[in-house]
N, C-alpha and C positions, 0 to 999 in steps of 0.2 A: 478338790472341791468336795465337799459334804452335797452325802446323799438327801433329797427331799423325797417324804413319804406324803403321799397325799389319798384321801380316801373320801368319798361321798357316804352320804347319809341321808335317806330318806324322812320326811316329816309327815307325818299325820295330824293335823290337831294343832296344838299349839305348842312352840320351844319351849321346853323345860330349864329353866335356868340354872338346877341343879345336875342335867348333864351337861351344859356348859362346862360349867366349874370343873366338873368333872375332865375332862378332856382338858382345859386346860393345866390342870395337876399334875394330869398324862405326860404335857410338854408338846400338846396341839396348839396351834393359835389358829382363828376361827379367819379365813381367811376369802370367801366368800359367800354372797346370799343368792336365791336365785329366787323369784317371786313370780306367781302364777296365779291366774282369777279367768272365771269364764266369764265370754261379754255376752252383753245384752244382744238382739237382734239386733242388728241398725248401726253397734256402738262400732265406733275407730280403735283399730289398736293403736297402742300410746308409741309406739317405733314402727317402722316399716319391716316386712317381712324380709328375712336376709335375702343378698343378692349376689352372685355370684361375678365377679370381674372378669369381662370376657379376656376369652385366650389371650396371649398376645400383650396383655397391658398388666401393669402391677401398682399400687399403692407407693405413690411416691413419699422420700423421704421424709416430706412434708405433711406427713399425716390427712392432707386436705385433698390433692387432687392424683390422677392417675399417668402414670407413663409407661414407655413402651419399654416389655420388659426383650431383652435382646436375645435372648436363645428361644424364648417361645417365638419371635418376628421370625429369629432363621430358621425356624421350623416352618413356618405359616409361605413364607417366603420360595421355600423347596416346594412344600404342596402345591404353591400356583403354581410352580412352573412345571413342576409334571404333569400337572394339571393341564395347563394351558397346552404342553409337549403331546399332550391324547393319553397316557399313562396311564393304565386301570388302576383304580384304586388300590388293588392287590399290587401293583409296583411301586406303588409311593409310598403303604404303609412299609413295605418291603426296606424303601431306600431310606426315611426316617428312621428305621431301626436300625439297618446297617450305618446308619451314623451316628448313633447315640441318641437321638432324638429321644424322650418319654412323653409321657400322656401327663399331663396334672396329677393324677393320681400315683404317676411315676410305674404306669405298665408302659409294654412295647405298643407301638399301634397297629391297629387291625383296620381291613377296609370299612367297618363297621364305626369305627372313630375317626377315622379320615372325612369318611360321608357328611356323619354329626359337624364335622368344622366347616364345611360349605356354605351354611348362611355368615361363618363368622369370615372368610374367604372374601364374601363377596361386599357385605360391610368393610372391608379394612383392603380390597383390590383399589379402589380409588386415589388412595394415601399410599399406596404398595407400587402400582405401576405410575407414579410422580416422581419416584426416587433416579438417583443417578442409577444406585446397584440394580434397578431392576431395567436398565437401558441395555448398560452390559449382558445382564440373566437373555435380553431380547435379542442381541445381535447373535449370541450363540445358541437360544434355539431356530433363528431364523436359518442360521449357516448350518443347524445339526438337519433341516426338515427338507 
């Protein structure tokens, strides 16, 4: 597969059509715009500010709506229940990493990331202890305590 070079460029002013041309003579094709304006006091931006997907869920294939994405769930899934087990946080982010587990960012976790995902915990414990797997995750911390 051929390599793609790609490069930005900053505009001042107004596009010069003569670097256009230019660039594309190079063997550039111009291939996107990015468009910026300060608003007025008062005014609506014309999209909503981005939003990040919480943990745990992903962009379904569908382009429209969101589902649960499965290795972030058996991560979230393991923090409750050490969680729930009394577990410092220093042993949970401990055992997420001794199982491969990553952060979104794809670092290991710290008790310091662990902490951060407790309101997303407590959001998603309702739909979390309704499952079969997490009847089983109960009979054996019930039997480990």
């Amino acid at each position: 597969m051929a390599t793609i070079e790609r490069i930005r460029e900053f505009v001042k002013g107004t596009v010069d059509p003569g670097h256009l041309k230019q660039r594309e003579n190079e063997g550039w094709t111009l291939v996107a715009l990015e468009w910026q304006r300060q608003l007025e006091r008062g005014e609506e931006l014309a999209s909503p500010p981005y939003e990040e997907i919480s943990y745990g869920l992903r962009v379904a294939s569908d382009c429209v709506h969101l589902e649960d994405d499965p290795l972030e769930m058996q991560a979230l899934t393991l923090m409750m229940e050490l969680i729930v087990a009394d577990y410092p946080l220093s042993k949970v982010s401990g055992e997420l990493n001794e199982r491969g587990f990553k952060t979104r960012q794809r670092k290991p976790w710290s008790p310091v990331s662990v902490f951060n995902m407790l309101p997303r915990l407590i959001e998603v414990g309702p739909k979390m202890f309704s499952t079969e797997e997490w009847e089983r995750r109960k009979k054996r911390l019930v039997w480990a305590g």
